[in-house]
N, C-alpha and C positions, 0 to 999 in steps of 0.2 A: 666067513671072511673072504675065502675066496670069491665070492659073488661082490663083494665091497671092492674087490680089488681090480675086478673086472672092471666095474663101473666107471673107478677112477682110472683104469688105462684108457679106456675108450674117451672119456671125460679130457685125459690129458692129450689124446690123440686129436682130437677135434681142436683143440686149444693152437696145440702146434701148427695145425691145418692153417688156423686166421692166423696167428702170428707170420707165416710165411709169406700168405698173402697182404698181409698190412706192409708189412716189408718192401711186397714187391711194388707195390701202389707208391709209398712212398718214393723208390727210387725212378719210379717212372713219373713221379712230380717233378724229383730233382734234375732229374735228366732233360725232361721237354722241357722243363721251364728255363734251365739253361743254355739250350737250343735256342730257344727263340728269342731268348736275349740277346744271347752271340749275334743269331740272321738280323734283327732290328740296330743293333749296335752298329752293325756293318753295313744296313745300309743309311746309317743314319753318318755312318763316317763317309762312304760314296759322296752321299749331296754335300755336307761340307767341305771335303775337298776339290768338289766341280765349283762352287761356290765362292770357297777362295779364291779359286784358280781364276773364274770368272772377273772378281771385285776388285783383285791385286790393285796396290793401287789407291782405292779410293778405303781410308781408312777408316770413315764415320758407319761405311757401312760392315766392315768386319764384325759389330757387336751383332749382325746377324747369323753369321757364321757363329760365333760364341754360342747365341741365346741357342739355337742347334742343336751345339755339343751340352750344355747344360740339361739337356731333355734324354739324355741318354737314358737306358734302361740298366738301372740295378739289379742288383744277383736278386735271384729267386727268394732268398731268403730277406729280403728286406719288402715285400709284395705283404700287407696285412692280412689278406685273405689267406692269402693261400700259405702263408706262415703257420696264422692261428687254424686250418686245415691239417696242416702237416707237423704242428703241436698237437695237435688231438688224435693223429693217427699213433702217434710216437707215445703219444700216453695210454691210447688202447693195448697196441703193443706189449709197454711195461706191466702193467694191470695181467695181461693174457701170461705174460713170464712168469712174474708172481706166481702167478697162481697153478704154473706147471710146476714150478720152482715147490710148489707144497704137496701138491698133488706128487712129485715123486719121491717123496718124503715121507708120507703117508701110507705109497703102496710099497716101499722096503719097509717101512714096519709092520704093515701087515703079510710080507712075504716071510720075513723074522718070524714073525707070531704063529704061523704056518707051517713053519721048519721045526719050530720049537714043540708044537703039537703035533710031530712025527707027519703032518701034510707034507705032499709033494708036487710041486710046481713046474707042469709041464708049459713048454714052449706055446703051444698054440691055445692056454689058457688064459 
């Protein structure tokens, strides 16, 4: 039993490992991708305001200052790619939880089961 229990701590430890790292991939999805919306946005609002400033005035052409702003960049989370990327990261994730979720589950029963048969459970095992 103790040799089972082992297995599943290491087992649960390697788990934790990716889940952190999915984690952190994710947040640096979220983070750049919002970055560089923001810098795009910005200078996407620059030219139409040099634009306007330019056309003041003649109104037939302001629909191109509009069409412009219509091309602006949407949040990270509306991007299909990189959505259905960081749905599948987020699903890796839950799957890895899960499964530390049972895995520590598992090894307090077999640590129970250990106690109950007068074994004893040192730290560094």
């Amino acid at each position: 039993m103790k040799a089972q229990r082992k297995n599943k701590i290491a087992e649960r430890k390697t788990l934790k490992s990716r889940v952190d790292k999915l984690r952190k991939i994710v947040s640096s999805i979220d983070n750049k991708m919002d970055d560089d919306v923001k810098d795009i946005n910005k200078q996407l609002e620059k030219c139409t305001s040099n634009l306007r400033e330019s056309i003041r005035g003649y109104s037939r052409h302001m629909t191109v200052a509009a069409e412009i702003d219509a091309i602006k960049e949407g949040n990270s989370a509306y991007e299909t790619d990189i959505s259905s990327c960081r749905n599948n990261l987020t699903s890796e994730m839950q799957r890895c939880q899960s499964r530390i979720d049972t895995l520590t589950g598992e090894i307090n029963s077999l640590e129970y089961q250990i106690k109950e048969q007068g074994g004893t459970i040192y730290f560094w095992e």
